[in-house]
C-alpha positions in Angstrom: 122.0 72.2 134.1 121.0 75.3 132.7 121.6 78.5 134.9 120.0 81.9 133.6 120.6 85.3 135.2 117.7 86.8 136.3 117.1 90.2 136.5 114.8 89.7 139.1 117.8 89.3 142.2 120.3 90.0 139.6 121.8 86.5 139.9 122.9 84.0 138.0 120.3 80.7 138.8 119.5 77.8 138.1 116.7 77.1 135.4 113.7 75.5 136.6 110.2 75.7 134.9 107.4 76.6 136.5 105.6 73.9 134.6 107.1 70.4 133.6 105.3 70.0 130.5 105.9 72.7 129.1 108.3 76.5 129.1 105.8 79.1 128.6 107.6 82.0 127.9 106.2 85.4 127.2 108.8 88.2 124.9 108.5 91.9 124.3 107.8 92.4 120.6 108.3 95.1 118.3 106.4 98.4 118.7 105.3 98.8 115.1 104.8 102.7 115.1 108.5 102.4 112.7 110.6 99.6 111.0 112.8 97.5 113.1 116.7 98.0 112.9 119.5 95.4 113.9 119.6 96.8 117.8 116.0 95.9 117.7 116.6 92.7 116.4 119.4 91.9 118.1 117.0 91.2 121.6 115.0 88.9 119.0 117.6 86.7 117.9 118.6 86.4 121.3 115.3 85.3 122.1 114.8 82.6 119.7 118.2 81.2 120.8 116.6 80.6 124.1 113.8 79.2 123.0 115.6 76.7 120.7 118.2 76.1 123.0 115.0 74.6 125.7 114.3 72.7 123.0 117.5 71.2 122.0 117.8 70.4 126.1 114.3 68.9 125.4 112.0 71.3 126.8 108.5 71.8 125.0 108.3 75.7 124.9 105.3 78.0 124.2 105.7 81.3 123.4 104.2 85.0 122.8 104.9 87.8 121.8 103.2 90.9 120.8 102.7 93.8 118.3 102.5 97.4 120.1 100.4 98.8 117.4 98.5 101.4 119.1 100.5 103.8 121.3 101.1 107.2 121.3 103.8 107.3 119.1 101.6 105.5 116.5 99.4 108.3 116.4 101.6 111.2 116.0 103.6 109.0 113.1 100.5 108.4 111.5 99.4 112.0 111.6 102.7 113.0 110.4 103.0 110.3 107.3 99.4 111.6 106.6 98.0 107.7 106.9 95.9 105.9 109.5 97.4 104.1 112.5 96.4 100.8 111.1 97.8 101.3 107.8 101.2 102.0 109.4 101.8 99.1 111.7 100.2 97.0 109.0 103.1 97.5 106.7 106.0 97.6 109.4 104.5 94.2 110.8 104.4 92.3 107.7 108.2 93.9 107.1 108.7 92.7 110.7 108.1 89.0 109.6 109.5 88.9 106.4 112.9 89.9 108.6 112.0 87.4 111.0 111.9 84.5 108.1 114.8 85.8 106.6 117.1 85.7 109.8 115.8 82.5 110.5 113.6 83.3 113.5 111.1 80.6 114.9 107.7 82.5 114.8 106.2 82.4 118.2 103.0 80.3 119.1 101.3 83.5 119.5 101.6 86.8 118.1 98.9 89.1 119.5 98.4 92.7 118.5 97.2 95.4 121.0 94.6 96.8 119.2 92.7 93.3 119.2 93.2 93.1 123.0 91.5 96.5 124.1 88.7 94.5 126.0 91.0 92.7 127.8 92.9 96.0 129.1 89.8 97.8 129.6 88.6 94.8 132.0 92.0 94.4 133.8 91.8 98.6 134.4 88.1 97.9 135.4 89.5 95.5 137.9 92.4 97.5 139.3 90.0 100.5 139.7 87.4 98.4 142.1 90.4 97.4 143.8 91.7 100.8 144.8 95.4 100.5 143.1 94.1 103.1 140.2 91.7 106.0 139.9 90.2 107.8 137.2 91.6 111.4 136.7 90.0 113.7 133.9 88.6 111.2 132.0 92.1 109.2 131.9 93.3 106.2 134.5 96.5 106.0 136.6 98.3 103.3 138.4 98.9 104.2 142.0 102.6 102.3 142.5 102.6 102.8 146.2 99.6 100.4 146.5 101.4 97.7 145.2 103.5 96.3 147.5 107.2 95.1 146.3 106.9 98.0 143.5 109.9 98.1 141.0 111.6 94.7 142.9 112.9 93.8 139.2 114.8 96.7 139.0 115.9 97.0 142.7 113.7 100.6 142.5 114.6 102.5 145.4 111.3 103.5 147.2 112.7 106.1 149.7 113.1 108.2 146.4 110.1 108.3 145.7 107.9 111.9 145.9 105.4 112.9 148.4 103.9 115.2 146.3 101.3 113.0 144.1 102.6 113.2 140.6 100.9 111.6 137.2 103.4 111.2 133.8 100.3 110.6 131.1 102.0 109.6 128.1 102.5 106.1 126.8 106.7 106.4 127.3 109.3 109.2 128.1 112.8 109.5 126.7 116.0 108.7 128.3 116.5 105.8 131.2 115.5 107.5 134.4 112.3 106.9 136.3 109.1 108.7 136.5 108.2 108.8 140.1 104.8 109.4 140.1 101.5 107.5 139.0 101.8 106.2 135.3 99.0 106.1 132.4 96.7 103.0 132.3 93.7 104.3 129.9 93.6 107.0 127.5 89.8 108.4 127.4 89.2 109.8 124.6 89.6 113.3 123.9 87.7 115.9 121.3 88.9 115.7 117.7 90.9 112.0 118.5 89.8 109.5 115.9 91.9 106.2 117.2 89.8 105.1 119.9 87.4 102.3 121.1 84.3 101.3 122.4 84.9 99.7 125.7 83.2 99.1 129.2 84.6 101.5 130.7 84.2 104.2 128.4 85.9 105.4 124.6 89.4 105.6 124.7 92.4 102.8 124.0 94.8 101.3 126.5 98.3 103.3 127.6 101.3 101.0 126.7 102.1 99.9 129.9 98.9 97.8 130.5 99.3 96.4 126.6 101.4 93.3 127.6 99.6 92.6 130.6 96.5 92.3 128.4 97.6 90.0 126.0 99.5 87.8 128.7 96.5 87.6 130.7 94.8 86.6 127.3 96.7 83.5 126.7 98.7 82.4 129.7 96.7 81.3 133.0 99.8 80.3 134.9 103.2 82.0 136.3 105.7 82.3 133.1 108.7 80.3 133.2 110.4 83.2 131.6 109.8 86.9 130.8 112.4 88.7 128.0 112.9 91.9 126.5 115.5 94.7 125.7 117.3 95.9 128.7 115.5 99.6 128.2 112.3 97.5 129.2 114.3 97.0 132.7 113.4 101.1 133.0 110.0 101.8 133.7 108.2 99.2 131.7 108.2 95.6 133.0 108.0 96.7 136.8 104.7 98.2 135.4 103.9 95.1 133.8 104.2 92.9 136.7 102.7 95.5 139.4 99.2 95.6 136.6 99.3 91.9 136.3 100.0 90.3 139.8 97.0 93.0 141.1 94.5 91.5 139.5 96.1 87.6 139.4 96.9 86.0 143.1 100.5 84.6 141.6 103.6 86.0 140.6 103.6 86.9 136.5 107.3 85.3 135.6 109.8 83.2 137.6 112.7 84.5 135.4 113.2 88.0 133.6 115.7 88.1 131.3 117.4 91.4 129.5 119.1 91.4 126.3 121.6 94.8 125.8 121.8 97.3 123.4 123.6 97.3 120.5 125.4 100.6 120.0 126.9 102.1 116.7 130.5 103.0 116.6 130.2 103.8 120.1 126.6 105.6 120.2 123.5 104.9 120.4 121.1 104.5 116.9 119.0 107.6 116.3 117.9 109.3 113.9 119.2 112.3 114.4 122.7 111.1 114.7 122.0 109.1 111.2 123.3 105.9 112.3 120.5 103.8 112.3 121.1 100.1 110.6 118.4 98.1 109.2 119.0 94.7 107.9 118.6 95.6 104.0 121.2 98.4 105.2 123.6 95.4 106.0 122.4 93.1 103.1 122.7 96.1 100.8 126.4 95.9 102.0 126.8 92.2 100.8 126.2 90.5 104.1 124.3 87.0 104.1 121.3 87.0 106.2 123.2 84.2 108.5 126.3 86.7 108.6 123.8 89.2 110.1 122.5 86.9 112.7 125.9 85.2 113.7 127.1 88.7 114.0 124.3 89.7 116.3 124.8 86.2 118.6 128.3 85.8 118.6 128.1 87.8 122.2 126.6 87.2 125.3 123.1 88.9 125.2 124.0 90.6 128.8 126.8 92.9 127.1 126.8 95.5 124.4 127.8 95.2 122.0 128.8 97.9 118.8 128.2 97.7 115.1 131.3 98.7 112.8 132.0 97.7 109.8 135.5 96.3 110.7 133.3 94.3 113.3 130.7 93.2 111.0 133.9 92.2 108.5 135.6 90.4 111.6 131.9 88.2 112.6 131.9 87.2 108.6 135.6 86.2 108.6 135.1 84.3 112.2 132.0 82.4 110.2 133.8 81.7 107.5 136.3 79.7 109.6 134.0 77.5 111.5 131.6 76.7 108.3 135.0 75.7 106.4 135.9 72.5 108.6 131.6 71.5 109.2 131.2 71.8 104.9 134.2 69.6 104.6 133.0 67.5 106.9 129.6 66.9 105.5 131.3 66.3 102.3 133.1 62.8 103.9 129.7 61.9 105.2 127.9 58.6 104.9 124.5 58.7 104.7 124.1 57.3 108.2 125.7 57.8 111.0 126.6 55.5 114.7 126.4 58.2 116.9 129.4 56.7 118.5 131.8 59.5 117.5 134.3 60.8 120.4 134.5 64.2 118.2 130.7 64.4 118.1 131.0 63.7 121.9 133.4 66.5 122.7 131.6 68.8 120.1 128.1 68.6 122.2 129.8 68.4 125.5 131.2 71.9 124.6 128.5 73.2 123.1 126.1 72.3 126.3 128.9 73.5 128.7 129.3 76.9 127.2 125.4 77.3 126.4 124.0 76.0 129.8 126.2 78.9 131.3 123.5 81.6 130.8 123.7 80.8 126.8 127.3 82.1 126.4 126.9 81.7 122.8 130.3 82.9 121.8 132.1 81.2 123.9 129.9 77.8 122.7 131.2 78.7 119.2 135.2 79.5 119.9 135.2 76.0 121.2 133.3 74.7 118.5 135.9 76.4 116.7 138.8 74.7 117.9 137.5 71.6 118.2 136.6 71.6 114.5 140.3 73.0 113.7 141.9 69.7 115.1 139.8 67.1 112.9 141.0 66.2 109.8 137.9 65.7 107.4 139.9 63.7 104.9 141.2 61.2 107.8 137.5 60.3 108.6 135.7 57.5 108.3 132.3 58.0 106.4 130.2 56.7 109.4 132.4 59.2 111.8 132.3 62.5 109.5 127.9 61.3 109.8 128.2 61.4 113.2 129.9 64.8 113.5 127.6 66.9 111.0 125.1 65.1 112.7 125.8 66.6 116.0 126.6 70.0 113.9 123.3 70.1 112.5 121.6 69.2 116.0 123.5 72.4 117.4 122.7 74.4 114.1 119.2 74.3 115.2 120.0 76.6 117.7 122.4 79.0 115.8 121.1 79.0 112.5 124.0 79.8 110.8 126.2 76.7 109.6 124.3 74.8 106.5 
């Protein structure tokens, strides 16, 4: 059975959907205010390995995810580049999904963007205003925490901290992982001189970040999600928002499982542009990396550590690839067109696969034993019917990695 930790308890449980027919699962996307880099899509890949993994164990999934195109951060880089907000995240999401294609990422069922999602927010804030958990305050809206009861349970928030002295933070996100403990920023009115806004019900303004997701989940999902994802800077701050917007205004809980990929650091530190030591993928395919070297690099650890780019690491994922595609190519060159599917090899091949994946998707461990499984067949020894049988299992298990044929 498949067990998941959940960041929600922080435990490891086990996976059980919160609707038989199908896994809806709901995933932070990209906020499109600048290009995304390899730590960015490192919590991707890690989500479409979850979401073919449920469906190589059978699962029907459905999934979201959504564009953050209008924040604060969009309008002061548009200002800056001397360009419109739209024009902006217009050209970083259609980079965004040419990456996504190229690294072999399932495109989700839905892919919303915020800015077509403003009456939704403005009629959740509507709602969470008539029922007393926010308040208007100079033409903006905040979020009251301490009227939601359970506040900041996903991140085991302690709530004796928290201030008696009413505080407001007003902007869409703050730097750093620490905590504003105060009232956060549901609705920006709109001020003199601002020219991104919109006409809404409750006024002319656009919606903070924090009630963005909300929106667009409310917009397509009408049930408790199986599974909620993101980066594990999302566990500060943002998806204890979320939730607290969300379950005010629904009468069920928003996710049963909330899962956290980790950062991926550079030679030790984190990307930023003023250290210089941001990676994109053309950086890496500039370098002479294959798009399925990138990805294997950024899934051959488990999404719950960190991991750091190097080149000697990058150098060590392409060697490691090398070694198990050698065996599976030779392999599929003994093939018959048709396989038995009575192969003990193909047996122990899926056995490991499952055991190591069904562990909280310990990919790298799935693929050392792949590995060394692999290492003691000898393709030339096979029967036709056999080596069919074993790529057939390979290419069952490639669906999930995307990174063998």
């Amino acid at each position: 059975m498949l067990h998941l930790y959940n960041s929600m308890g922080r435990r490891l449980q086990i996976f059980r959907p919160v609707n038989g027919e199908v896994v809806n699962i709901f995933t932070c996307g990209p906020s499109v205010y600048q290009r995304a880099h390899i730590g960015n899509f490192r919590t991707f890949i890690f989500e479409d390995v979850l979401v073919k993994y449920l469906e190589y164990s059978g699962y029907k999934v459905r999934r979201g995810m959504n564009f953050t195109d209008i924040e604060d951060k969009a309008v002061l880089e548009a200002e800056k580049r001397h360009t419109t907000v739209k024009r902006l995240t217009e050209e970083n999401i259609k980079s965004f999904l040419d990456e996504m294609s190229l690294l072999k990422i399932k495109k989700p069922d839905y892919l919303p963007l915020a800015s077509r999602s403003v009456s939704e927010a403005a009629g959740i804030v509507e709602n969470l205003v008539a029922c007393g958990v926010a308040y208007w305050h100079r033409g903006d809206v905040f979020f009251d925490p301490l009227k939601f009861k359970g506040f900041g349970k996903i991140y085991g928030l302690d709530m004796t901290r928290w201030p008696e002295t009413k505080r407001r933070f007003s902007k869409d996100t703050y730097p750093g992982m620490r905590w504003n403990l105060g009232d956060f920023i549901l609705w920006h009115g709109r001020k003199e001189g601002e020219r991104d806004y919109w006409k809404t019900s409750i006024g002319e303004g656009r919606p903070a970040w924090n009630i963005q997701d909300a929106s667009m989940v409310n917009k397509y999902f009408h049930e408790t999600l199986s599974i909620y994802c993101g980066g594990i800077d999302n566990l500060i701050r943002h998806h204890d928002y979320t939730r607290a917007i969300l379950e005010s205004v629904r009468p069920y809980a928003m996710a049963r499982y909330w899962l956290h990929c980790q950062h991926l650091f550079v030679q030790g530190h984190k990307m930023s542009k003023s250290k210089g030591n941001i990676y994109y993928t053309e950086t890496l395919l500039a370098d002479g990396y294959s798009p399925a070297e990138i990805r294997f690099f950024l899934i051959a650890n488990h999404y719950g550590k960190r991991i750091n780019y190097s080149p000697k690491n990058m150098s060590r994922a392409r060697d490691k690839l090398l070694e198990l595609r050698g065996p599976a190519h030779c392999i599929a060159g003994r093939a018959s067109a048709k396989s038995t599917g009575h192969s003990q090899a193909g047996v122990r091949l899926k056995n490991a696969f499952v055991r190591h994946m069904d562990n909280d998707l310990r990919v790298g461990e799935a693929i050392d034993a792949m590995q060394s499984l692999l290492s003691a067949i000898k393709p030339e020894a096979l029967k036709p019917d056999e080596a069919a049988d074993i790529l057939s299992t390979l290419k069952e298990m490639d669906k999930v990695l995307n990174v063998l044929f």
